[in-house]
C-alpha positions in Angstrom: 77.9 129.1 100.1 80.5 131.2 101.9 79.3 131.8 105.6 80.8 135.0 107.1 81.7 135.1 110.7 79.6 138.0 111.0 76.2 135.9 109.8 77.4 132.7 111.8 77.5 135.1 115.0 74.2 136.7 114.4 72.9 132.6 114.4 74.0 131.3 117.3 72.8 134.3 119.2 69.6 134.0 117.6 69.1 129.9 118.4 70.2 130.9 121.8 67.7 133.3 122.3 64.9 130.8 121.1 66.4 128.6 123.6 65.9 130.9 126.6 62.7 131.4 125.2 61.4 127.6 125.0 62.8 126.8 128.9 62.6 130.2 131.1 62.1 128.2 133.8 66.2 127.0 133.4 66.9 130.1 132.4 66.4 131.5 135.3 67.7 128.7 137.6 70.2 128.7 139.8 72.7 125.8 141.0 70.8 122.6 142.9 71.8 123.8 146.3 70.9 128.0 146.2 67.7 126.6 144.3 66.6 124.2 146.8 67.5 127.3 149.9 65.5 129.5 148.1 62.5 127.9 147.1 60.6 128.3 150.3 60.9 132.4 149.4 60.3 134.0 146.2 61.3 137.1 147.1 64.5 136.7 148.6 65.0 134.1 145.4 64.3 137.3 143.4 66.5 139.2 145.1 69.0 136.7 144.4 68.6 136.0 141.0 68.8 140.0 141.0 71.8 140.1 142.9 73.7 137.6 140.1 72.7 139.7 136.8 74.2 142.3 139.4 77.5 140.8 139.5 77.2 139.4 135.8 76.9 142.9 134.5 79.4 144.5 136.8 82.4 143.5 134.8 81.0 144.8 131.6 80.4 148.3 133.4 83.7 148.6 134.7 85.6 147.3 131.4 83.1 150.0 129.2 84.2 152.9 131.6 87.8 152.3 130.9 87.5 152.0 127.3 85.2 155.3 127.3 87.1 157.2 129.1 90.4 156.3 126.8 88.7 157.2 123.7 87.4 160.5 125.6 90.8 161.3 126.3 92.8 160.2 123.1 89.7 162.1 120.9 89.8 165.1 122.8 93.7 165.0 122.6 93.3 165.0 118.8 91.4 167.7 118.6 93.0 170.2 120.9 96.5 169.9 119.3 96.6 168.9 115.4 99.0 166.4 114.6 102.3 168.3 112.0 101.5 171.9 112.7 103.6 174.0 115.2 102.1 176.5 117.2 104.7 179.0 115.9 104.1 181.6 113.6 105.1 180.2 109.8 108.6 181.5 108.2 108.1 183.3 105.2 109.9 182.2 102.7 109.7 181.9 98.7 109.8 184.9 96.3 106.8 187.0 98.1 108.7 187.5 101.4 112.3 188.5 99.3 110.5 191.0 97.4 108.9 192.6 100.6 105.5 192.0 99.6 103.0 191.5 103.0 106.2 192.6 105.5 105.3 196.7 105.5 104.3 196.3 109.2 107.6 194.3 110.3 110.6 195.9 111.2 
């Protein structure tokens, strides 16, 4: 049986969210030294752990800016100014415009 990267992605996030689920308590843990600072205050150790899913997301948030405002830029881009076509009036060429048909208004 052929496992797709796709399917082997969607497992490992899925047996790391049952981990996180079976331990919260290290889930949410820090390292030995902020843990053992901030266990005398759980409010300033919920500030902290706050603080760090702060800074964890910050990177995300900046690097998802920059890429929206790219494809914001490069779609409207598209759309303003059709790729092939000039903004000049066409030539007319071909047997119509020798015979004179549709040129009664041009001098």
């Amino acid at each position: 049986m052929s496992v797709t990267r796709s399917r082997l992605v969607v497992v490992v996030a899925g047996a790391a969210g049952l981990l996180l689920l079976a331990a919260p308590d290290a889930a949410l843990a820090q390292c030995a030294m902020c843990r053992t600072a901030l266990e005398q205050n759980t409010e300033v150790a919920a500030g902290f752990n706050n603080a760090i899913l702060f800074l964890l997301a910050m990177p995300y948030a900046v690097f998802a800016s920059g890429t929206g405002y790219v494809l914001f830029t490069r779609r409207r881009r598209l759309t303003r100014e059709p790729r092939g076509r000039s903004r000049a009036a066409p030539k007319r060429t071909g047997r119509i415009a020798r015979a004179g048909f549709g040129t009664e208004g041009q001098a």
